[in-house]
Phi, psi and omega in degrees: 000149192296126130265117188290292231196040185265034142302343256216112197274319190318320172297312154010107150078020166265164227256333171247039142329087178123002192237088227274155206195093163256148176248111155256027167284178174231158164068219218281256174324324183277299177298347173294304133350299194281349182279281157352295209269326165291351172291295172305010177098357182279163216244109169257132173230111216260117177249126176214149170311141206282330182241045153223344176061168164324139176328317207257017154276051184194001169251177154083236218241119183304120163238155181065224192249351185223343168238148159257156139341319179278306192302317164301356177266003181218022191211029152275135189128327202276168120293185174196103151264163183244135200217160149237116179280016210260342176277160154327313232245314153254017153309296193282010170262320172311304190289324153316311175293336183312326180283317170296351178277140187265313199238144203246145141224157177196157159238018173320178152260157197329110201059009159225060161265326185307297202283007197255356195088014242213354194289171172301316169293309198287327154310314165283017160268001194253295197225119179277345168253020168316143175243107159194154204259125172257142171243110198235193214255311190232165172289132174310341193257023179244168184296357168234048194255027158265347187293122183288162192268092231229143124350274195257014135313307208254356148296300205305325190274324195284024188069023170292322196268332162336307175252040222239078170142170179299146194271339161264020133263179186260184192314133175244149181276176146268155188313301188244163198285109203260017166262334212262015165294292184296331153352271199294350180293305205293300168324308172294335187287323196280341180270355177282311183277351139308317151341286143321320165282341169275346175269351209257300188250342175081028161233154219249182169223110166287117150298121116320052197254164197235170182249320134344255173324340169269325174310296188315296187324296205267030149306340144078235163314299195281337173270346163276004124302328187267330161334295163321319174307309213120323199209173189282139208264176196292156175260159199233025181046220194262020164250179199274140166283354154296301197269136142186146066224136152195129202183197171262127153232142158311117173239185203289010165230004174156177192284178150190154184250166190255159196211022191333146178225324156238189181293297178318340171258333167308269173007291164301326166304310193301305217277305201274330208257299169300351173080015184213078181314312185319323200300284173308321180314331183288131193276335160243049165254351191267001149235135203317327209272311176302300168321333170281272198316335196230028169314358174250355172258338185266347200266314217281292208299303184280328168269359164276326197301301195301325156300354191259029176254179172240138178303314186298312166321295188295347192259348160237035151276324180305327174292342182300304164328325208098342206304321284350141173193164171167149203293163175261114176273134142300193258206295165314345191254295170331298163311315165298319183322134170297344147307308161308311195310291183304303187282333172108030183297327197247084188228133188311118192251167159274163212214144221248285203272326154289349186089306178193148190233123157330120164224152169272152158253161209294125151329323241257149148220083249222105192068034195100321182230132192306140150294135193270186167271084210287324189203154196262162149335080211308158169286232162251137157107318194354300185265015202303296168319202193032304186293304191289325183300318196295330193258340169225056186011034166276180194279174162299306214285319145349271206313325186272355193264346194268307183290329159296299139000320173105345188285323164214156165281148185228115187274149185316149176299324152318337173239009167311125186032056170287183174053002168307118183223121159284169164312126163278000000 
């Protein structure tokens, strides 16, 4: 990878260590992508509107004076500068900083990075191996690619919400927004592989993702069944349309699920954990296939059987068994929990005005060891100083005449590069 800036200890030996990233996207999918990629050590640098910032410092839970919740699950790792892209004067910084960026991200809307200078053609006359990605709502070269990208529009159309809930209710969304999640996931695999294929051949690309077309996608299994069906398949709640038994069931002190995966673990069910061999022995229970058939007399029989338990008992018989099994956790409990606790999934960042605020940390484990947490969710504004001096050496006096002006903000010494924790 191109090294930018491998002076930089914090970075030292993340696999994208040298590799520079601006993010103008908003909300969800486009920072998420850019998160990813600040995860792997790239030096993100998140361009936000000098007096409102990303949308989603106004959404979820306040912390300080600039960030939420929403806005923190998806922007750690970044810097934050402040620009109005609605002006000349920061049009033209965005386009200065370009020749140091490997990578562009954005979510305008149709044409209008085009009408801002900001566009594809018009960067790579600027930087010829840009690599950048657009996240839009629909395909650009189709008839709606003005149509803005709404999440839970686009559960419901691309047949997400379809499969999704118990079957004498109606069609459910999911708890977090899981198109424009997998988006930014899908988005980040494509600029890692572009990454690559430009150290190979030395050419930048444009991305394309759509929000749509990943809803589809990732209807999965379920959506190649019903094609195959024809018609749409049954919903099955929190159980398998295959398998069973296997769901949440209630025992007599809170839920836990259950996971039967063959006959051979039915069997160890029936005998070790419930106490009712008759059960398998019923020719039509003894095999997953018989069990799928007749799943509603097996289904009636295992939630009365099951409630007459205690959760800790069955789960720790089941574990005795083999079983797959595990508690139904609340969302807060879970998060507290000492599996969490243990992996460091969670962790206390400093904070210029809370003192120290919760951030998740990167899933990723690379050699043994979690990806660290490099820089906390910024404040708005954080890095304007520090980056424009560092990458286009401008002055204070620059800098206070652009911000007297409305093009940017300049943050208090007090929030200035918060939350930087070096490399251990």
């Amino acid at each position: 990878m191109t090294n930018h800036h491998s002076g930089q200890t914090e970075d030292t030996d993340l696999p994208l260590d040298g590799v520079r990233v601006l993010d103008l996207s908003r909300v969800f999918a486009g920072p998420l992508c850019g998160q990813v990629l600040a995860d792997f050590g790239a030096e993100v640098v998140k361009v936000e509107h000098p007096l409102r910032g990303d949308d989603t410092r106004d959404w979820g839970i306040r912390i300080g004076e600039t960030e939420t919740t929403y806005y923190n699950s998806m922007n750690r790792n970044k810097r934050s500068i402040t620009l109005d892209l609605q002006t000349t004067e920061g049009v033209r910084i965005v386009q200065d900083l370009l020749p140091k960026f490997d990578v562009v991200i954005h979510n305008f809307k149709a044409g209008g990075a085009e009408k801002l200078g900001l566009g594809y053609e018009q960067l790579k006359a600027i930087k010829p191996d840009l690599i950048y990605c657009v996240v839009a709502g629909y395909d650009s070269s189709g008839p709606e690619a003005t149509r803005p990208g709404y999440d839970l529009v686009i559960q419901g159309e691309s047949g997400l919400m379809a499969i999704n809930g118990e079957a004498d209710r109606p069609p459910l969304k999911f708890g977090v927004a899981v198109v424009d999640l997998m988006t930014g996931m899908y988005a980040a695999q494509a600029v890692l592989a572009a990454l690559l294929c430009r150290e190979r051949t030395g050419q930048g690309r444009l991305i394309e993702m759509a929000l749509y077309d990943c809803g589809v996608v990732v209807t999965g299994n379920g959506g190649l069944d019903a094609l195959k069906l024809g018609h749409d398949s049954e919903r099955y709640g929190n159980a398998h349309p295959s398998i069973v038994p296997y769901g949440m069931f209630e025992a007599a002190d809170g839920p836990l699920i259950i996971a039967v995966g063959n006959n051979v673990q039915f069997e160890r069910f029936c005998r070790q954990v419930i106490g009712r061999p008759d059960i398998v022995e019923d020719s039509r229970f003894a095999t997953n296939l018989n069990r799928a058939k007749n799943r509603s007399e097996l289904g009636a029989l295992l939630k009365e059987l099951i409630r007459t338990f205690s959760r800790d008992v069955l789960l720790e018989r089941m574990t005795a068994a083999g079983i797959p099994c595990g508690k139904v956790a609340g969302l807060h409990e879970a998060l507290t929990s000492e599996r969490t606790r243990r992996g460091r999934l969670v962790q206390d960042m400093p904070h210029p005005v809370a003192g120290t605020t919760p951030v998740f940390a990167p899933p990723y484990r690379l050699d043994g060891q979690r990806l660290p947490i490099r820089r906390a969710p910024p404040t708005l504004g954080e890095g304007t100083r520090e980056v424009l001096q560092r990458l286009l050496s401008m002055s204070d006096q620059q800098l206070q005449e652009l911000q007297a002006k409305g093009v940017l903000t300049l943050p208090s010494a007090a929030h200035q590069g918060t939350g930087s924790v070096p490399k251990c």
